[in-house]
DOGU-209714 format. One record per residue (C-alpha): x, y, z. Coordinates in steps of 0.02 Angstrom, whole numbers, plus 50000, padded with zeros to 5 digits. Layout:
residues N
ATOM      px      py      pz
ATOM       X       Y       Z
...
end
This chain:
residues 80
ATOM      px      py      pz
ATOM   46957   49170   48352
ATOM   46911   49336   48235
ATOM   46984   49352   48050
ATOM   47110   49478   48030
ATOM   47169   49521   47855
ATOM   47345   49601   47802
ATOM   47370   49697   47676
ATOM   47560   49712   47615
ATOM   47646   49864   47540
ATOM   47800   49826   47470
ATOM   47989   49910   47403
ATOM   47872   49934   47224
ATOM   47689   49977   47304
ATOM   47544   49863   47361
ATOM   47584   49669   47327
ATOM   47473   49589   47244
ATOM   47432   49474   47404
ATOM   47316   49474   47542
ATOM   47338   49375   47698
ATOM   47222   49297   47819
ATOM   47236   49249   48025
ATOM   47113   49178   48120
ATOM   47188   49239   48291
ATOM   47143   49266   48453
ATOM   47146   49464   48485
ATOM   47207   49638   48399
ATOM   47361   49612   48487
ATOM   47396   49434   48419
ATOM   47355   49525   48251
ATOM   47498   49648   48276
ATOM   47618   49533   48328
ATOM   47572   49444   48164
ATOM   47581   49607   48070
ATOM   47763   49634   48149
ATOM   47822   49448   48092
ATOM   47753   49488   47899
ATOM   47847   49638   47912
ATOM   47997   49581   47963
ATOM   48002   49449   47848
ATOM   47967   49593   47676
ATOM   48125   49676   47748
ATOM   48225   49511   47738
ATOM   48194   49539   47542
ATOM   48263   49720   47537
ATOM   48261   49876   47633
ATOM   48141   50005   47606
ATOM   48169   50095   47427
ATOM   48132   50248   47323
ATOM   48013   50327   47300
ATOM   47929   50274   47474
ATOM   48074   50214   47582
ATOM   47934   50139   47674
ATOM   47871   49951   47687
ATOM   47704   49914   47776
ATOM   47573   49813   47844
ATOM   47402   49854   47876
ATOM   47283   49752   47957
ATOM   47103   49747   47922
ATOM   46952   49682   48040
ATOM   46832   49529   47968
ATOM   46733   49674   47881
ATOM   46876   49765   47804
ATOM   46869   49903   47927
ATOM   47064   49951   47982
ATOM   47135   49940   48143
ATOM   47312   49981   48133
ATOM   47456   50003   48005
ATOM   47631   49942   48066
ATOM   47771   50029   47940
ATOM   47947   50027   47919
ATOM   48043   50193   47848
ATOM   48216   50194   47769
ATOM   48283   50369   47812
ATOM   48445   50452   47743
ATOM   48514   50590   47846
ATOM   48656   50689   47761
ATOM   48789   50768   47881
ATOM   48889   50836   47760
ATOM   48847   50952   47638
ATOM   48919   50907   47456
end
């Protein structure tokens, strides 16, 4: 098992919360990373002024591996 830590970006910016997994491999880690970000959209889509959410996951010595993110996108089709 390796550490894995998450950091969370949120609707407002970074939360103030870090999360820990001991898991097997990177790609338990993103499957991980996937669940925590499903579960920040279940509080609230994406909102100004990043319409983005992520997660970004971080090796045992704080060295990134991969950023999973979730972008709220308007598209007009009419002009006003």
């Amino acid at each position: 098992m390796s550490k894995f830590l998450f950091q969370l970006l949120g609707q407002k910016g970074p939360l103030p919360v870090e999360l820990e997994y001991n898991l097997a491999t990177v790609e338990d880690a993103k499957r991980q990373a996937r669940t925590a970000l499903a579960e920040i959209a279940r509080d609230g889509l994406p909102e100004e002024p990043l319409n983005m959410l992520a997660v970004e996951v971080f090796d045992h010595e704080r060295r990134p591996i991969v950023e999973l993110r979730l972008l709220l996108e308007e598209i007009p089709k009419q002009e006003t």
